[in-house]
Backbone atoms as SQL, in Angstrom:
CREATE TABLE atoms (id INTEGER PRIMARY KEY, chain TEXT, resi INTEGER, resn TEXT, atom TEXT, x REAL, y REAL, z REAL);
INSERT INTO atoms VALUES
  (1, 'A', 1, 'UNK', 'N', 46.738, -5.429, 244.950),
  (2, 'A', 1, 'UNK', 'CA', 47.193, -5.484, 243.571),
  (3, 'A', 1, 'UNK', 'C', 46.182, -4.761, 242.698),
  (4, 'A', 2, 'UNK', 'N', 46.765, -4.199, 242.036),
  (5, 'A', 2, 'UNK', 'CA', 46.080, -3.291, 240.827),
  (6, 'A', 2, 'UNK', 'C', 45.386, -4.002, 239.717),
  (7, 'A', 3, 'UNK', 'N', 44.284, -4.414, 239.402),
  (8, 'A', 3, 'UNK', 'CA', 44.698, -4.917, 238.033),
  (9, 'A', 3, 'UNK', 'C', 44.576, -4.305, 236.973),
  (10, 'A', 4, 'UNK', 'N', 44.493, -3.229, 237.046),
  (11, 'A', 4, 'UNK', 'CA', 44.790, -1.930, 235.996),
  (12, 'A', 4, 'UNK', 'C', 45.524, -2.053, 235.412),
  (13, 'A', 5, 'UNK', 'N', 47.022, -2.141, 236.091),
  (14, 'A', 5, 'UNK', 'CA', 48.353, -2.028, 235.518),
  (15, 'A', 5, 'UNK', 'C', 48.475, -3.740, 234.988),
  (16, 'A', 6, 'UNK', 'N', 47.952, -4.609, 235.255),
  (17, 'A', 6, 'UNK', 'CA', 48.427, -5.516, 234.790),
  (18, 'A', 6, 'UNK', 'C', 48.049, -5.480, 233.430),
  (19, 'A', 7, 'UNK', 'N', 49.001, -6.574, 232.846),
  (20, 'A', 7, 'UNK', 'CA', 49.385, -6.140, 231.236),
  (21, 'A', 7, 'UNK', 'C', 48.777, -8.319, 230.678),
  (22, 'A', 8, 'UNK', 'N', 48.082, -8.108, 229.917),
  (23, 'A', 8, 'UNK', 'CA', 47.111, -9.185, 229.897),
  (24, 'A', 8, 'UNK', 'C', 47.686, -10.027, 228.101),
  (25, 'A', 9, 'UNK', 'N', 48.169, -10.959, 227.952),
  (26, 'A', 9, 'UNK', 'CA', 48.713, -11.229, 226.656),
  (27, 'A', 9, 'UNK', 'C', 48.224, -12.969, 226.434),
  (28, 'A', 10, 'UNK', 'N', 47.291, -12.773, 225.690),
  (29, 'A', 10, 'UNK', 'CA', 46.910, -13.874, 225.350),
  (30, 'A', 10, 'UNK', 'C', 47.527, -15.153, 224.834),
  (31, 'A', 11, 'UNK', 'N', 48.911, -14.737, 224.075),
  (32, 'A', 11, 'UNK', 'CA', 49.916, -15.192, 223.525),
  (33, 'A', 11, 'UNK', 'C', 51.048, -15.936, 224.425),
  (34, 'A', 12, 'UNK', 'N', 51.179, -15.204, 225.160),
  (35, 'A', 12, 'UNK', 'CA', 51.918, -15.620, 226.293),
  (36, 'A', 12, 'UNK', 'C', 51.488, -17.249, 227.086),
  (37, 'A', 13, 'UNK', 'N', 52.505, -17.469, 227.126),
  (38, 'A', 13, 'UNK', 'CA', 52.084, -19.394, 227.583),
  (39, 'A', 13, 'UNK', 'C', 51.068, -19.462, 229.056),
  (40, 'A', 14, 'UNK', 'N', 51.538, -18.346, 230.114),
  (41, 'A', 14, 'UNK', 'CA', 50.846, -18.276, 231.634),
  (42, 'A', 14, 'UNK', 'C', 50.244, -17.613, 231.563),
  (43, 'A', 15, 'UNK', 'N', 49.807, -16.530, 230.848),
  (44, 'A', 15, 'UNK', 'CA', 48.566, -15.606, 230.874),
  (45, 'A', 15, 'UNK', 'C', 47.364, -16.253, 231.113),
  (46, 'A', 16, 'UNK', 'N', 46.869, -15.715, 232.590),
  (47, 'A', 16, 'UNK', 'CA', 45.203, -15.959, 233.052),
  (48, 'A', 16, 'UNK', 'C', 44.401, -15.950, 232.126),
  (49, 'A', 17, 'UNK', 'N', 44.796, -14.846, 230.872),
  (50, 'A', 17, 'UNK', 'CA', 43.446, -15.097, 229.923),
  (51, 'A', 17, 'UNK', 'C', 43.288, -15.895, 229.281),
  (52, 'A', 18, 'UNK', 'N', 44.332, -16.503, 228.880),
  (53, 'A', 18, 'UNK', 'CA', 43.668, -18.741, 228.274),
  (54, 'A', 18, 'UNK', 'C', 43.180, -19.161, 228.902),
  (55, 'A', 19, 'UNK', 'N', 42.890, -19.386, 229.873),
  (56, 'A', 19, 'UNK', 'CA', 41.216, -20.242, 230.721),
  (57, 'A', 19, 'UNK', 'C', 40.259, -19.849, 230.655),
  (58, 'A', 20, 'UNK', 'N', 40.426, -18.211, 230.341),
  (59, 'A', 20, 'UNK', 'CA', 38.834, -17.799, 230.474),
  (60, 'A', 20, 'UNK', 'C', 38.686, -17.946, 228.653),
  (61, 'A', 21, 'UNK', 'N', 39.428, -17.652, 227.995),
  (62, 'A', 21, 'UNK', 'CA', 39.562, -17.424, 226.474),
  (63, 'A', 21, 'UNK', 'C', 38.873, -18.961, 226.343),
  (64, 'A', 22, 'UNK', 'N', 39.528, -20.383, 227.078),
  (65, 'A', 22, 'UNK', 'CA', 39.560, -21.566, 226.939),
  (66, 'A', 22, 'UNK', 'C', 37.955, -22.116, 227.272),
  (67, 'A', 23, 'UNK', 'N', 37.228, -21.168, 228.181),
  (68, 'A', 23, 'UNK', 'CA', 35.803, -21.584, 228.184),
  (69, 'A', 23, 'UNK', 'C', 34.861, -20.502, 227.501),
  (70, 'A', 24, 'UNK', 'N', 35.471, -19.346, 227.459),
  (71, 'A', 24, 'UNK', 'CA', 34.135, -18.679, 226.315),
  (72, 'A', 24, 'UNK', 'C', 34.230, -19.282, 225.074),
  (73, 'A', 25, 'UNK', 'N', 35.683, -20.017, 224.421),
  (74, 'A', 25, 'UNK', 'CA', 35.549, -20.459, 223.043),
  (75, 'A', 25, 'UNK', 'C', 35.090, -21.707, 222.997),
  (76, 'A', 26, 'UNK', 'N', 34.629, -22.694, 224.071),
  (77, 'A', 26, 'UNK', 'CA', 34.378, -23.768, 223.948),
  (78, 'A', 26, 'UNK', 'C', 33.161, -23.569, 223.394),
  (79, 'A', 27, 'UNK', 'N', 33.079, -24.774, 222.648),
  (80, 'A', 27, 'UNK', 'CA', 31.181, -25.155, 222.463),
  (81, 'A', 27, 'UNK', 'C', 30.098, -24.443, 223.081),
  (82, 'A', 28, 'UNK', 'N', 30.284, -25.031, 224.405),
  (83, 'A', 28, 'UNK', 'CA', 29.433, -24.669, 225.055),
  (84, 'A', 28, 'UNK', 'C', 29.338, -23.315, 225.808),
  (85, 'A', 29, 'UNK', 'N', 30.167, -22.812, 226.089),
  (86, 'A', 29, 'UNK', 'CA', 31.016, -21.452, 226.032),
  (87, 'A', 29, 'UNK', 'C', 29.739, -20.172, 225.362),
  (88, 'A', 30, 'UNK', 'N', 30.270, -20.588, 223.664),
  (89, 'A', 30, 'UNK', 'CA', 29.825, -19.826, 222.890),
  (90, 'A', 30, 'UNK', 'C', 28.755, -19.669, 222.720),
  (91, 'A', 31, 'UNK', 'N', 28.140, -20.863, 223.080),
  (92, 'A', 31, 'UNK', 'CA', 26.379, -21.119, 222.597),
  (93, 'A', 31, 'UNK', 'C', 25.720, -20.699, 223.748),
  (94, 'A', 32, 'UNK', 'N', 26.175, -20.771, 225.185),
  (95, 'A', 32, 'UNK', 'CA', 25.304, -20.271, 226.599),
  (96, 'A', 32, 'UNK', 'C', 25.440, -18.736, 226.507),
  (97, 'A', 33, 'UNK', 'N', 26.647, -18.362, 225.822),
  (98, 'A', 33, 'UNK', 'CA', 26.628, -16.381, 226.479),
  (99, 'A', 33, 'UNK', 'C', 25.903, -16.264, 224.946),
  (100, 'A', 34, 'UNK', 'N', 26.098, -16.812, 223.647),
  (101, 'A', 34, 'UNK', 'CA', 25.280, -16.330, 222.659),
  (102, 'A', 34, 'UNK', 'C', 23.809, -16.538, 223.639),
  (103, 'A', 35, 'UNK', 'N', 23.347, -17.190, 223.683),
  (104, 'A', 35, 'UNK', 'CA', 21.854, -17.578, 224.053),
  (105, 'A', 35, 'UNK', 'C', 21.633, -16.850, 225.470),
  (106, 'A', 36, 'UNK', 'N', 22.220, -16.995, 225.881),
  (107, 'A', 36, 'UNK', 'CA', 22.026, -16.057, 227.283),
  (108, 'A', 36, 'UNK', 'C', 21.789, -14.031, 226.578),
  (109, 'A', 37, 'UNK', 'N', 22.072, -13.957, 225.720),
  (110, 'A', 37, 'UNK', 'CA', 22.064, -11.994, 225.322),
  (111, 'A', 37, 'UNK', 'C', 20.623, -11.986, 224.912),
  (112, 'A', 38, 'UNK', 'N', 19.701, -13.155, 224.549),
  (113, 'A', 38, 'UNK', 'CA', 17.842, -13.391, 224.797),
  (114, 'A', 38, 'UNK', 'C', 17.331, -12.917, 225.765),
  (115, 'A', 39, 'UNK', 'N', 17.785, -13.238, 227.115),
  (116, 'A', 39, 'UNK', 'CA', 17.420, -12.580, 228.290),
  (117, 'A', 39, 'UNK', 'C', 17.890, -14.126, 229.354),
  (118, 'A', 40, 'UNK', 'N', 17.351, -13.762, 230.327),
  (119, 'A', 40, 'UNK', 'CA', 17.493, -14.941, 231.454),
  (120, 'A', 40, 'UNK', 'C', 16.483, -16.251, 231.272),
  (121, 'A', 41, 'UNK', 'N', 17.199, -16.934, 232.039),
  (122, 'A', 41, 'UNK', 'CA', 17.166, -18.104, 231.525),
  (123, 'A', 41, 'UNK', 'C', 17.232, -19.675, 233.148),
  (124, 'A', 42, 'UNK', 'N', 16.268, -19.981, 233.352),
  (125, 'A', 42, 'UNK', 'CA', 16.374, -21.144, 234.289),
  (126, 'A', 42, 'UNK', 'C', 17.404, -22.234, 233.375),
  (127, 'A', 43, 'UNK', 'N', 18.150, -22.834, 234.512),
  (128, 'A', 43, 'UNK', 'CA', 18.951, -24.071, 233.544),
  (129, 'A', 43, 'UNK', 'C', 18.777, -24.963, 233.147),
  (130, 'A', 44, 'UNK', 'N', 17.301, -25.520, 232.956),
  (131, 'A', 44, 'UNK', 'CA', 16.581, -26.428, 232.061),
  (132, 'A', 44, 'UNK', 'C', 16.389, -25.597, 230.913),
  (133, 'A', 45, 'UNK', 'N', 15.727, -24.566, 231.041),
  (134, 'A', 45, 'UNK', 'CA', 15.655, -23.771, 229.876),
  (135, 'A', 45, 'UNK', 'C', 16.820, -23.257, 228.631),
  (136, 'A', 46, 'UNK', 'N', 17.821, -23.042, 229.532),
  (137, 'A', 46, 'UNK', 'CA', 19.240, -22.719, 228.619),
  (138, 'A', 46, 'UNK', 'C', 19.421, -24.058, 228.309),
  (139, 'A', 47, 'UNK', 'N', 19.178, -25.196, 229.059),
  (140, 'A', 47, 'UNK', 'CA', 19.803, -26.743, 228.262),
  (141, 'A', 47, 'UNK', 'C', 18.770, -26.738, 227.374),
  (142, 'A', 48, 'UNK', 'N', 17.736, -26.280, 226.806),
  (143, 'A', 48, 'UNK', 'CA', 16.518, -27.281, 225.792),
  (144, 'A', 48, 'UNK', 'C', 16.959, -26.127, 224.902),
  (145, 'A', 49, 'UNK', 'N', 17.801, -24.958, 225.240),
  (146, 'A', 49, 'UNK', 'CA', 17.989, -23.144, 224.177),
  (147, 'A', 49, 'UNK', 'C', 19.359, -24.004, 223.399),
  (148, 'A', 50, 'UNK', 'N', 20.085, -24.531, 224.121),
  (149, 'A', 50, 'UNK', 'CA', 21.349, -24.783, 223.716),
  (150, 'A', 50, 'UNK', 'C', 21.267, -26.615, 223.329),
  (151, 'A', 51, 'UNK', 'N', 20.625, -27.030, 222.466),
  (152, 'A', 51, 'UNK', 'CA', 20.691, -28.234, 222.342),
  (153, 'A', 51, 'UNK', 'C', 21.693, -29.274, 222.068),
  (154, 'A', 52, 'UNK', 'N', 21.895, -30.140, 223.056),
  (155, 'A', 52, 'UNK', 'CA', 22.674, -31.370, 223.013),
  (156, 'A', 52, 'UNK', 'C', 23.985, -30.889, 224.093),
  (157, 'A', 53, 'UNK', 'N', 23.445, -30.157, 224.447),
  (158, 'A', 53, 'UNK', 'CA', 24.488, -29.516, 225.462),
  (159, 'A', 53, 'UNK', 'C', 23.830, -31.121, 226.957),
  (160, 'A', 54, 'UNK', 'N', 25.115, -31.520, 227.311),
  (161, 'A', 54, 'UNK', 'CA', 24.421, -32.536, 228.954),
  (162, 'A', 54, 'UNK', 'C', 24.484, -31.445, 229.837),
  (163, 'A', 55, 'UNK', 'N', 23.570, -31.653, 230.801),
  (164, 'A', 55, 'UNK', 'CA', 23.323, -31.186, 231.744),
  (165, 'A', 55, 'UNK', 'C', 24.726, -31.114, 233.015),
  (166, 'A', 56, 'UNK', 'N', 26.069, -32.045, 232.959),
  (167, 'A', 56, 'UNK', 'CA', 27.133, -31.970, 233.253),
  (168, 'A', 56, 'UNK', 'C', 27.852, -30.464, 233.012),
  (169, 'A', 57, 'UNK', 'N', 28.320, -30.916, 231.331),
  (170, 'A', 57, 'UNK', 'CA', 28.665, -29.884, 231.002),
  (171, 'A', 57, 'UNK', 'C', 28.218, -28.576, 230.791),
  (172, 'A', 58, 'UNK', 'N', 27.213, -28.376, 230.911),
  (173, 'A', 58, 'UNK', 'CA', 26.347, -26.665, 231.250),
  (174, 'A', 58, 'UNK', 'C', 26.680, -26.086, 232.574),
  (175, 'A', 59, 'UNK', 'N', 26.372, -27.253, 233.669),
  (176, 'A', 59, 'UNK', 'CA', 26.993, -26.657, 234.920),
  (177, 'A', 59, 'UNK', 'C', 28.410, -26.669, 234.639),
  (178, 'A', 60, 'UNK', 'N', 29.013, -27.172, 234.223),
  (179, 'A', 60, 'UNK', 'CA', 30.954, -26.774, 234.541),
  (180, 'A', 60, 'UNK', 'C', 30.563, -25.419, 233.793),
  (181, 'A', 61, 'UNK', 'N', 30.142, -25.264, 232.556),
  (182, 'A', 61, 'UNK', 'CA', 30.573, -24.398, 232.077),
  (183, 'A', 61, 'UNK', 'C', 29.596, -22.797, 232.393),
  (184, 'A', 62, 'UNK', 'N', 28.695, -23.118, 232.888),
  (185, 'A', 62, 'UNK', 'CA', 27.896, -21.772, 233.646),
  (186, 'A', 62, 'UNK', 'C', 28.782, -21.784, 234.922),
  (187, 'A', 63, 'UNK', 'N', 29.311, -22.616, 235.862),
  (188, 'A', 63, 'UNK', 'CA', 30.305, -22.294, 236.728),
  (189, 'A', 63, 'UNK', 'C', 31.583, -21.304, 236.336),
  (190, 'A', 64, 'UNK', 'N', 32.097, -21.617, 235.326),
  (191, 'A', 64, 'UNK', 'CA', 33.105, -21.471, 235.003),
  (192, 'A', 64, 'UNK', 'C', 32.930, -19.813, 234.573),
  (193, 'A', 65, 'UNK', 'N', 31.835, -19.623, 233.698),
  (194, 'A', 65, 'UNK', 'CA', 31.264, -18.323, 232.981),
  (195, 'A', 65, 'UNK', 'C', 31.203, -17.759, 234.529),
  (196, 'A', 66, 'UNK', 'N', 30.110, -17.925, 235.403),
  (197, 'A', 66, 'UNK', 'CA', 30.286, -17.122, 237.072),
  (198, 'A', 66, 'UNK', 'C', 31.633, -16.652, 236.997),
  (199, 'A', 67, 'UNK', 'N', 32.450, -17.963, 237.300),
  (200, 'A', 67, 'UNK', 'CA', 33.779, -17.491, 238.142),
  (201, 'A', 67, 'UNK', 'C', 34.590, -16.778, 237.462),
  (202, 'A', 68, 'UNK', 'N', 34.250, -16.706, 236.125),
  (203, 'A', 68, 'UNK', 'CA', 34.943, -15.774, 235.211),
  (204, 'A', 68, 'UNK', 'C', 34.262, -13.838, 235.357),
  (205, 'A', 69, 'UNK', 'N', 32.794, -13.468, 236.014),
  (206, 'A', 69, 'UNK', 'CA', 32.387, -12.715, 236.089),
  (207, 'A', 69, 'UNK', 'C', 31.354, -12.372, 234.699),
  (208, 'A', 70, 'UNK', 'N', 31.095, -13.313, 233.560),
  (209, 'A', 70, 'UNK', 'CA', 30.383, -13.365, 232.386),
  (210, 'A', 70, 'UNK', 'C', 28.893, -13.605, 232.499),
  (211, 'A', 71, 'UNK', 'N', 28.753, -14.215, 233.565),
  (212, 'A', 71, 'UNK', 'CA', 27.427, -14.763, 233.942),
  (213, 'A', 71, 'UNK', 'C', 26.778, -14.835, 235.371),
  (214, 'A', 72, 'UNK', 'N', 25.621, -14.194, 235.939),
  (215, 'A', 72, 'UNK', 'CA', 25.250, -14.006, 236.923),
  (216, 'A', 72, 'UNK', 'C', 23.897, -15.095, 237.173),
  (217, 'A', 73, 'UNK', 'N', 24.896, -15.964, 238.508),
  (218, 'A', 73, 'UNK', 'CA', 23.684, -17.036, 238.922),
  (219, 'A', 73, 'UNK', 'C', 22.959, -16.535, 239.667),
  (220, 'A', 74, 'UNK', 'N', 21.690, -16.523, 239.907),
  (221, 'A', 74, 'UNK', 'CA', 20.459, -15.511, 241.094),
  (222, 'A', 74, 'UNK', 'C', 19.831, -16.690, 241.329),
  (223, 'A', 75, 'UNK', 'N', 19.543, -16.852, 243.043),
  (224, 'A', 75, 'UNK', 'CA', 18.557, -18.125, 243.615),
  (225, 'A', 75, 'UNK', 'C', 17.936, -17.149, 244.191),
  (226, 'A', 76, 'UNK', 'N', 16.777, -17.443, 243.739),
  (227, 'A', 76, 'UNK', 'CA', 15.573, -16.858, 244.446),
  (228, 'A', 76, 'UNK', 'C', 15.032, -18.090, 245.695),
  (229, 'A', 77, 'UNK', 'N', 14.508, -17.779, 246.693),
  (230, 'A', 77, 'UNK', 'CA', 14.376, -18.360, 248.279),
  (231, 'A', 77, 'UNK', 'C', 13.299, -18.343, 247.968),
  (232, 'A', 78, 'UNK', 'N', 12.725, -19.654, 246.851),
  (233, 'A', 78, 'UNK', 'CA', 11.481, -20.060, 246.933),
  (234, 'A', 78, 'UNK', 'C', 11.896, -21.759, 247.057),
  (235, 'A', 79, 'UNK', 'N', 10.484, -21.890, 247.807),
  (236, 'A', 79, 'UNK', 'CA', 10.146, -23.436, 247.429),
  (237, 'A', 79, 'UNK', 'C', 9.622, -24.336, 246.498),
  (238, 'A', 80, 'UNK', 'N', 10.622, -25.097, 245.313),
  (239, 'A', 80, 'UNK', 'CA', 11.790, -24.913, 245.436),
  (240, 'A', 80, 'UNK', 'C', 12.793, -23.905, 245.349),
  (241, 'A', 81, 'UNK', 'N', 13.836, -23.666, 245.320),
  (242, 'A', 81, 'UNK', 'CA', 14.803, -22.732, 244.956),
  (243, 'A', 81, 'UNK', 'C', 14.505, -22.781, 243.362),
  (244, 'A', 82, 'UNK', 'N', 14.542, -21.494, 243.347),
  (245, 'A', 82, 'UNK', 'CA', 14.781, -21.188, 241.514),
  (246, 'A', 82, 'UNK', 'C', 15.931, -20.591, 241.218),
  (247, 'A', 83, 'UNK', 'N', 16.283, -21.143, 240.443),
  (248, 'A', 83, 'UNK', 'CA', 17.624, -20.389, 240.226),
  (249, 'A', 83, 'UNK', 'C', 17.898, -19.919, 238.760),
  (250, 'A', 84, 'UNK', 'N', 18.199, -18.711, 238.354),
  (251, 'A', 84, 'UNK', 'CA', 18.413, -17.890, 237.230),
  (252, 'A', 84, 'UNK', 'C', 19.875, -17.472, 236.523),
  (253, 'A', 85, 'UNK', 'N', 19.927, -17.762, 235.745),
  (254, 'A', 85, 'UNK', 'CA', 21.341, -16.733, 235.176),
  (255, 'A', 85, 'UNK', 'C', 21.058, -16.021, 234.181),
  (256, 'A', 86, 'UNK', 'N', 21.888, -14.975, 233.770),
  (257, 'A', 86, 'UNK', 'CA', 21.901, -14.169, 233.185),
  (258, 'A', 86, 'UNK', 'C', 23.184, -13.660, 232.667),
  (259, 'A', 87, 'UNK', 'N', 23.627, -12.459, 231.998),
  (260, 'A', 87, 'UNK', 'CA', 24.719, -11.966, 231.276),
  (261, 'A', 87, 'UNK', 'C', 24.756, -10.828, 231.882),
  (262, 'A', 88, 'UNK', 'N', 26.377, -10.574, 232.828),
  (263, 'A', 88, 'UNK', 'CA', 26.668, -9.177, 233.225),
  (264, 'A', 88, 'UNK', 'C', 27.162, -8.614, 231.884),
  (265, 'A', 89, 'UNK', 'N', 27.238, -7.712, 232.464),
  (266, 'A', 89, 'UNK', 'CA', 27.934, -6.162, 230.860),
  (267, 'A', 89, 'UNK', 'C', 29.266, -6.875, 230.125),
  (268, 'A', 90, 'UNK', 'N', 30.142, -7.207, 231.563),
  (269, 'A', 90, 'UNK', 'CA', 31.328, -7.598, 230.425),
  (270, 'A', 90, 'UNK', 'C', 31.037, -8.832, 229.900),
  (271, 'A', 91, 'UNK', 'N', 30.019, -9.759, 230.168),
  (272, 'A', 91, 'UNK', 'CA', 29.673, -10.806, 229.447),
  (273, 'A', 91, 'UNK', 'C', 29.119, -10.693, 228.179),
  (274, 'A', 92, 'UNK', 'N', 27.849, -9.744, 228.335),
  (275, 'A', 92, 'UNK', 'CA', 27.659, -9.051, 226.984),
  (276, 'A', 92, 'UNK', 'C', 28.583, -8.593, 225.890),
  (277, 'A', 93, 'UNK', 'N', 29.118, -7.884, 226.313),
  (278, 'A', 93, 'UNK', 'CA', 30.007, -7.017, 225.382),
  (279, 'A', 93, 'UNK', 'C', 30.948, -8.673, 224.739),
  (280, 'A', 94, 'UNK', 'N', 31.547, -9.527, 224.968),
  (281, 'A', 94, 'UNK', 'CA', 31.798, -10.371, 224.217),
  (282, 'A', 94, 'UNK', 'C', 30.889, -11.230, 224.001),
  (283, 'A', 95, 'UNK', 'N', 29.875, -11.892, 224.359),
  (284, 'A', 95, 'UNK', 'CA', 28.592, -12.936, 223.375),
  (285, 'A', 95, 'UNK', 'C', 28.537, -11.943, 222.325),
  (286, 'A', 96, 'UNK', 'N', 28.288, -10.392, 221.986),
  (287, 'A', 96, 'UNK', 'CA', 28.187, -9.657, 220.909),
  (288, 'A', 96, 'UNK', 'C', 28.837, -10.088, 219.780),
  (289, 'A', 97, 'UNK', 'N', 30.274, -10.296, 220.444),
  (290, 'A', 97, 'UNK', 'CA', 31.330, -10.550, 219.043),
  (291, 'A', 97, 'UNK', 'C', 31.000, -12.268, 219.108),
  (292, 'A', 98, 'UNK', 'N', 30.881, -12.996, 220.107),
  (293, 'A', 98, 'UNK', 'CA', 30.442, -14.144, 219.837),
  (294, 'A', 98, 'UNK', 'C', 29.308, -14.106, 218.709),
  (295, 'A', 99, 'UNK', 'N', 28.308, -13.700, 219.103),
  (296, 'A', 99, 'UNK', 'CA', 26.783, -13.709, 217.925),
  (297, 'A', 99, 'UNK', 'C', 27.010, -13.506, 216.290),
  (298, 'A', 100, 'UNK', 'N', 28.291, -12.220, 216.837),
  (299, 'A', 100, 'UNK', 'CA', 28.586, -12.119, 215.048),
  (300, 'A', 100, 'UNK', 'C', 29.294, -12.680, 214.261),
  (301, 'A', 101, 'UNK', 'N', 30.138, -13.610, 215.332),
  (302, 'A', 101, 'UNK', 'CA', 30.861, -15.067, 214.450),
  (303, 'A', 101, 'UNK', 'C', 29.841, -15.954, 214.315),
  (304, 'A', 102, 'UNK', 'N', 29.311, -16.199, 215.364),
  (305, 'A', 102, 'UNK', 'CA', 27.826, -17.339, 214.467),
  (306, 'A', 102, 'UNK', 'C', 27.374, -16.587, 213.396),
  (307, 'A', 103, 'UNK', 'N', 26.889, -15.473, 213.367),
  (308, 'A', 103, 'UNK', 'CA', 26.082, -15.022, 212.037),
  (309, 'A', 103, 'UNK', 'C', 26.619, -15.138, 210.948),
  (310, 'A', 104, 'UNK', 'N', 28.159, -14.770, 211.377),
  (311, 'A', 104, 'UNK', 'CA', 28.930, -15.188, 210.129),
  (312, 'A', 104, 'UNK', 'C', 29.500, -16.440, 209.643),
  (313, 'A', 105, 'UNK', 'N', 29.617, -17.090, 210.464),
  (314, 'A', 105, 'UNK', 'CA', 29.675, -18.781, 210.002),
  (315, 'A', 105, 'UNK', 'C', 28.970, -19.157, 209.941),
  (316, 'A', 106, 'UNK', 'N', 27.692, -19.339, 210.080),
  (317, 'A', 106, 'UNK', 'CA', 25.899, -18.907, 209.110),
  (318, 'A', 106, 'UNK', 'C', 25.931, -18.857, 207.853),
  (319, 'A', 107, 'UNK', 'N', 26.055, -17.558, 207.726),
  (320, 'A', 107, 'UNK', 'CA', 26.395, -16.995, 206.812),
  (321, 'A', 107, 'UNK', 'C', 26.950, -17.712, 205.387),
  (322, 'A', 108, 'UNK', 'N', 28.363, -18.320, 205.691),
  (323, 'A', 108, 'UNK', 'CA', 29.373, -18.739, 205.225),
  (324, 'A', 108, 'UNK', 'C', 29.355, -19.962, 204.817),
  (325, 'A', 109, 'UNK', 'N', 27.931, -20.322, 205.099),
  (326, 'A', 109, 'UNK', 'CA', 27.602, -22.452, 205.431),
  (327, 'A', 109, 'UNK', 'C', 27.965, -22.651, 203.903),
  (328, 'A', 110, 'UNK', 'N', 26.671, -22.046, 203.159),
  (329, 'A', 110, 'UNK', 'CA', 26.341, -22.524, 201.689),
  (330, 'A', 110, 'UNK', 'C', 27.870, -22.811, 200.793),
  (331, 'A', 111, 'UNK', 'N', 29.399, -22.069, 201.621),
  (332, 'A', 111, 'UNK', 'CA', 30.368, -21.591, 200.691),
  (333, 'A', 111, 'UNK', 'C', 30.897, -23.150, 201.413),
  (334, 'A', 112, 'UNK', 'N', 31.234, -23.034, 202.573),
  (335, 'A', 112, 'UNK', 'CA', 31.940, -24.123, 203.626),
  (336, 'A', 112, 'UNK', 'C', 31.296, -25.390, 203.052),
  (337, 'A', 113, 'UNK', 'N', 30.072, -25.294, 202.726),
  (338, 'A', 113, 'UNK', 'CA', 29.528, -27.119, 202.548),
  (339, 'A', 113, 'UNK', 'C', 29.792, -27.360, 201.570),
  (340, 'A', 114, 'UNK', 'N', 29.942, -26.461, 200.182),
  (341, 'A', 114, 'UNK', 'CA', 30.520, -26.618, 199.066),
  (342, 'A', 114, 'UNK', 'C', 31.812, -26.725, 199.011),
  (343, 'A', 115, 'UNK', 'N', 32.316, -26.094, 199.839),
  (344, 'A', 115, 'UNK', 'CA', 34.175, -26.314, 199.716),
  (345, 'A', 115, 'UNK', 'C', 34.012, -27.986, 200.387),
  (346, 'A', 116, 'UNK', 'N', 33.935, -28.197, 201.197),
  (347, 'A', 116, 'UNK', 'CA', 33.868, -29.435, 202.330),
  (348, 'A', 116, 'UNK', 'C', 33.543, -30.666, 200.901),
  (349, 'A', 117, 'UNK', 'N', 32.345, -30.596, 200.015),
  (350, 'A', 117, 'UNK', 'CA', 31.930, -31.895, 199.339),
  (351, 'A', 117, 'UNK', 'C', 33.100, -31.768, 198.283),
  (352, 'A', 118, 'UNK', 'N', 33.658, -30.660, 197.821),
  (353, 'A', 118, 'UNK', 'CA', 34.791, -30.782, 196.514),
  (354, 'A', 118, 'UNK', 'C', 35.703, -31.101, 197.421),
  (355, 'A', 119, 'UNK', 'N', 36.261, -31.491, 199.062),
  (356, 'A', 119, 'UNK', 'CA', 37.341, -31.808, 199.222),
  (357, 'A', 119, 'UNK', 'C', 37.246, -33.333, 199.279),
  (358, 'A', 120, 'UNK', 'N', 35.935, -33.686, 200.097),
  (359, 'A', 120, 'UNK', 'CA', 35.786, -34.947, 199.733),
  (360, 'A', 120, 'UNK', 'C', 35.523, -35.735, 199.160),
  (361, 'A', 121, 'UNK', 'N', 35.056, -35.284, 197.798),
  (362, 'A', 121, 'UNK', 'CA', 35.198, -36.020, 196.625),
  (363, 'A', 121, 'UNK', 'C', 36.217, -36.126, 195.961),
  (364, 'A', 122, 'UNK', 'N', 37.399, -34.828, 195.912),
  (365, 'A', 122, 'UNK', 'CA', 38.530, -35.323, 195.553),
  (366, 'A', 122, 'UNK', 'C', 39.711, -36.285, 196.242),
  (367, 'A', 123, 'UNK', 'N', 38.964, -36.721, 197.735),
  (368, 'A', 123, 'UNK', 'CA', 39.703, -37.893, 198.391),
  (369, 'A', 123, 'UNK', 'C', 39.134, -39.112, 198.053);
């Protein structure tokens, strides 16, 4: 099978790309490939980079980033095993647009926290 020709629609109810769409946009998703474009990273280290992230959910979701091809796990054959991940190209190329929605919802706080207290004061 080609997957050249295949025709990829996010919109579409069975399209493969909602699972992967479904873990780069998660929480934790966003915050490991943002934080991962720093450089590599042991997975104590990405859990203390990415705070309040459990140590559960980092592995599902660095699994998930692997099996998606976003993130490259490396065990080095030491005693103990060390083990590394990192960001392949096509992982990069979206944490990019990831980084620049954080910057911009950053950005955007001072407007959002002010909209947020006039909504709840008028409840």
């Amino acid at each position: 099978m080609s997957f050249e020709k295949l025709v990829f629609d996010v919109f579409a109810k069975n399209c493969t790309s909602r699972p992967v769409m479904d873990t780069v946009t998660s929480r934790w998703g966003i915050l490991s490939l943002a934080a991962l474009l720093d450089g590599t990273y042991r997975f104590n280290e990405l859990r203390r980079r990415v705070d309040g992230v459990s140590e559960k959910m980092l592995s599902q979701t660095l699994h998930a980033l692997e099996r998606d091809g976003l993130v490259l796990r490396t065990v080095q054959s030491t005693i103990p095993p060390r083990v590394e991940y990192s960001i392949t190209d096509p992982g990069r190329r979206i944490a990019t647009k990831l980084a620049e929605l954080i910057d911009l919802l950053q950005a955007a706080m001072p407007d959002i926290s002010a909209a947020q207290a006039r909504y709840d004061e008028a409840r």
